[in-house]
Each structure stands twice: as C-alpha cells, then as structure tokens.
Wavefront OBJ file of the C-alpha trace (Angstrom):
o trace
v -43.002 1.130 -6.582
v -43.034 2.490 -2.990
v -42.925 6.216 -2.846
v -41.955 7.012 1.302
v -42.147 10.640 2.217
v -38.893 11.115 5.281
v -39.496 14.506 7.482
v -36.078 15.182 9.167
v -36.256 17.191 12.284
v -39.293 19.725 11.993
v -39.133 20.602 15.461
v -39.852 23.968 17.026
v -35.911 24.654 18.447
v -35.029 24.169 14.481
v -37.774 26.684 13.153
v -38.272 29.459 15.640
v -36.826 27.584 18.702
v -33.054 27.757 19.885
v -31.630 27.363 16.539
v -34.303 28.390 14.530
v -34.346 30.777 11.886
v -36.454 32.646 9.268
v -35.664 30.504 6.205
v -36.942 27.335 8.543
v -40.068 28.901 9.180
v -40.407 29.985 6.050
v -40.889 26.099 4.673
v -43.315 25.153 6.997
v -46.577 25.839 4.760
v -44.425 23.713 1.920
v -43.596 21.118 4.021
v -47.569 20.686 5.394
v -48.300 20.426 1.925
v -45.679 17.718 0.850
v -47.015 15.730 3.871
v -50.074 15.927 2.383
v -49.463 14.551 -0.806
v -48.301 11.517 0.467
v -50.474 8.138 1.637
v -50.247 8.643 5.554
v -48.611 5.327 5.749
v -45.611 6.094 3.704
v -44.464 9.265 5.617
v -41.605 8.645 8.042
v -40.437 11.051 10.350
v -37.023 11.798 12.909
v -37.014 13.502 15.429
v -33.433 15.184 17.402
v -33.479 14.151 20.623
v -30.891 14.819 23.579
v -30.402 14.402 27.369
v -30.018 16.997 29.979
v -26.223 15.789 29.554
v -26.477 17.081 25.756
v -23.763 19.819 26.396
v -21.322 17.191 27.702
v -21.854 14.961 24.932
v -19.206 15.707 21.688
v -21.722 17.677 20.085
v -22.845 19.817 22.872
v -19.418 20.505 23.231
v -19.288 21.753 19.192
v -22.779 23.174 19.443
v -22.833 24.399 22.920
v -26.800 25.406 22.220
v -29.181 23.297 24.081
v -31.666 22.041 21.772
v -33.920 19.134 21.347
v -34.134 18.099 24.834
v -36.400 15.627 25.274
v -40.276 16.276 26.708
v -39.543 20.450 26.351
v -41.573 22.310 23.880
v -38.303 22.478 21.285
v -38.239 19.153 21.063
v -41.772 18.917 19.938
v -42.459 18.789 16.468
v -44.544 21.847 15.277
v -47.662 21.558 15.762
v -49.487 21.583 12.702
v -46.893 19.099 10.812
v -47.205 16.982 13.694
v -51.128 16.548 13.347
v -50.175 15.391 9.746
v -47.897 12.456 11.356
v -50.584 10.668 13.167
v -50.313 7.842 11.208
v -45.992 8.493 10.688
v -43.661 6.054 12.458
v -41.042 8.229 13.945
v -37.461 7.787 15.034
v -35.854 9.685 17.738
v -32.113 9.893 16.497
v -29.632 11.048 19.633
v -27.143 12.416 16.654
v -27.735 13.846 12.902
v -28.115 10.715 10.778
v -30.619 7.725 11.458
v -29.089 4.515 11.427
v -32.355 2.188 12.236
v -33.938 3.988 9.607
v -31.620 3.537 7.322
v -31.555 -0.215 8.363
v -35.359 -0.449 8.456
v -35.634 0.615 5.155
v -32.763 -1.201 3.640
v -35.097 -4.291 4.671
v -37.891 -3.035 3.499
v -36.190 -2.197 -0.480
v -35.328 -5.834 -0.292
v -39.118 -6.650 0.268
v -40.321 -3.772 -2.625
v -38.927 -1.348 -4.896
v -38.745 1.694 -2.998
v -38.326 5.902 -3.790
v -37.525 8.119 -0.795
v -37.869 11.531 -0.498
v -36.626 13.764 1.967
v -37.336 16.876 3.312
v -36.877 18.942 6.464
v -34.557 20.614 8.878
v -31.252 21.436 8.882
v -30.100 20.941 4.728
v -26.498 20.820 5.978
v -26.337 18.844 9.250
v -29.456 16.374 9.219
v -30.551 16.265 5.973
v -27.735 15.649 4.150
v -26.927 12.912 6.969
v -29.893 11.123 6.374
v -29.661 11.447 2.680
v -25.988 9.964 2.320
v -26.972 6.851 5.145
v -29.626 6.110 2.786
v -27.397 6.077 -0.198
v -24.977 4.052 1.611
v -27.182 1.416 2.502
v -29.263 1.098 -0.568
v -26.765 2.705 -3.689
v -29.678 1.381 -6.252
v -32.772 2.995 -4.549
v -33.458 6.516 -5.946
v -33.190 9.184 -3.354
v -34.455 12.723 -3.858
v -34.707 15.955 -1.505
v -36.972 18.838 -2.244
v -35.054 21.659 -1.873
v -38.253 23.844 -1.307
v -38.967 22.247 2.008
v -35.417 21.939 3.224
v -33.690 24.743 4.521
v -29.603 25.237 6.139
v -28.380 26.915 9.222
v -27.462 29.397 6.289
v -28.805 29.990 2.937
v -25.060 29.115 1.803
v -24.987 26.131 3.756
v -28.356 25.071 2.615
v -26.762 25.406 -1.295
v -23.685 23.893 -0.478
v -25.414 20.616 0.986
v -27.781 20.489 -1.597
v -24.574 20.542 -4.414
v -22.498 18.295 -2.173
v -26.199 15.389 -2.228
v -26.454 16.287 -6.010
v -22.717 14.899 -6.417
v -23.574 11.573 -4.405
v -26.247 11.089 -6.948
v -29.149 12.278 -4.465
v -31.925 13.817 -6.963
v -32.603 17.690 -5.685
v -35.900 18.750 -6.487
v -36.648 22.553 -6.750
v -33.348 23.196 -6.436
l 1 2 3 4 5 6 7 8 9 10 11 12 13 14 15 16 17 18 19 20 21 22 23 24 25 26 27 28 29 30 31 32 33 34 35 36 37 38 39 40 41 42 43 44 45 46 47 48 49 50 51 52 53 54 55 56 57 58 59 60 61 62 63 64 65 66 67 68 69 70 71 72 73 74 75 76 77 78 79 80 81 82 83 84 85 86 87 88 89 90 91 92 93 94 95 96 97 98 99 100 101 102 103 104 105 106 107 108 109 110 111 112 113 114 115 116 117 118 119 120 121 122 123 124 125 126 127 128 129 130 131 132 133 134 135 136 137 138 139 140 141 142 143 144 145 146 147 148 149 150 151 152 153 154 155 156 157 158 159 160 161 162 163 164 165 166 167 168 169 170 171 172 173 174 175
C-alpha cells in the first residue's frame, strides 16, 4: 500500500498573507513535520492560483479579497514547506477543489492500493473540497485529514468541516 501525503494551499496569502490568520500560522511547524515523514515522492501538493481578472471571476465576486495571484509573493508557497516539495508534483487549481488530481490519482489507485492524507489550508473551503473529490472518485480508497495541520477561516469553520468530512467517511486524525 501507497501512503501519498496531499498539501492543500500552504501559501503565504492563506497564513499571514491577505487571508491569513493566526491559527494558519500556527500549523506551519506541524505541517513541516508531516512533510517530513513522508517519502519525497509521495507528497503532492496544490497550489490557489488566480488571474489579475480574479475579482471578476464568480468567486472574486463572493470573496472580493485578492489572493493567490499568480507570480506575487502570496501566491508563493511558504518558504520553508516549499523547500520540503522539491521533489512534490504540484497542481495549480484556478478554484477550491482539484479535479486532475483527483483524476490522476483515481488512475493511479487502479494501478496500486493507495491511502491519502491531507492536510493544509483552508479546513472549510479547500480542504474539505479536495477531500470529498477524492471520495467521489475513489469511494474504496481510505482518505484521512490531520486535523493538527489543517486549519479554517474560523476555528468554528475549521470544526464544522472537519464533522461535515467525518460524515462522508473521511478519517480525521487529531481531531
């Protein structure tokens, strides 16, 4: 069995950037050392990434916060989790869930048995995404998310999410 490590959205806007906040920098150490304890090769990342446009698009228009924007520093992923994802192959996503990676690794659990584990930024928007296109695509592979290196816009939203993946049958670690 395949144990594959997914790191949703650890970008500076969603720790201390635009929409960052103190529980989001407050994972950071955890989530270094959760990289760590994976093989390089089985850690996936995502990455949010918008256009100059992004507060024309439907969810600028619901999030009127420029964030993400491609090539500035909040876009970025922080610095020390990104020297941990040399080896990482990384998806920019223009909206909260992944499809290709949900698709690329719906191939890949037909090739081997496969365990996924998320962890990252936000719980409630990306996260729980992510976590629920996995499920959807591959209902037999387990799923989990470490609720230690995940954290919400809110702390409520953060619980909420985390109840809400538990009742899709999405293992939550820590939590």
């Amino acid at each position: 069995m395949r144990k594959i490590l997914i790191v949703i959205d650890m970008q500076n806007d969603f720790i201390d950037g635009a929409l960052g906040t103190k529980e989001a920098e407050a994972i950071v150490g955890a989530v270094c050392e959760k990289i760590r304890s994976y093989p390089a090769q089985d850690v996936i990342a995502t990455m949010d990434t918008h256009g100059e446009d992004y507060l024309t698009t439907q969810e600028g228009r619901n999030l009127p916060v420029s964030h993400c924007i491609k090539g500035t520093d909040g876009w970025r992923i922080r610095p020390e989790i990104a020297a941990l994802l040399s080896e990482a192959k990384i998806y920019e996503k223009p909206t909260f869930g992944c499809t290709a990676l949900a698709e690329d690794l719906r191939e890949r659990a037909e090739e081997e048995e496969l365990e996924l584990e998320l962890v990252g930024l936000c719980t409630d928007i990306c996260v729980v995404s992510n976590a629920l296109l996995l499920k959807a695509a591959m209902p037999e592979v387990k799923i989990s998310v470490d609720a230690a290196c995940c954290a919400g816009v809110t702390p409520a939203a953060h619980r909420a999410a985390l109840d809400t993946m538990q009742s899709c049958q999405i293992h939550v670690l820590h939590g």
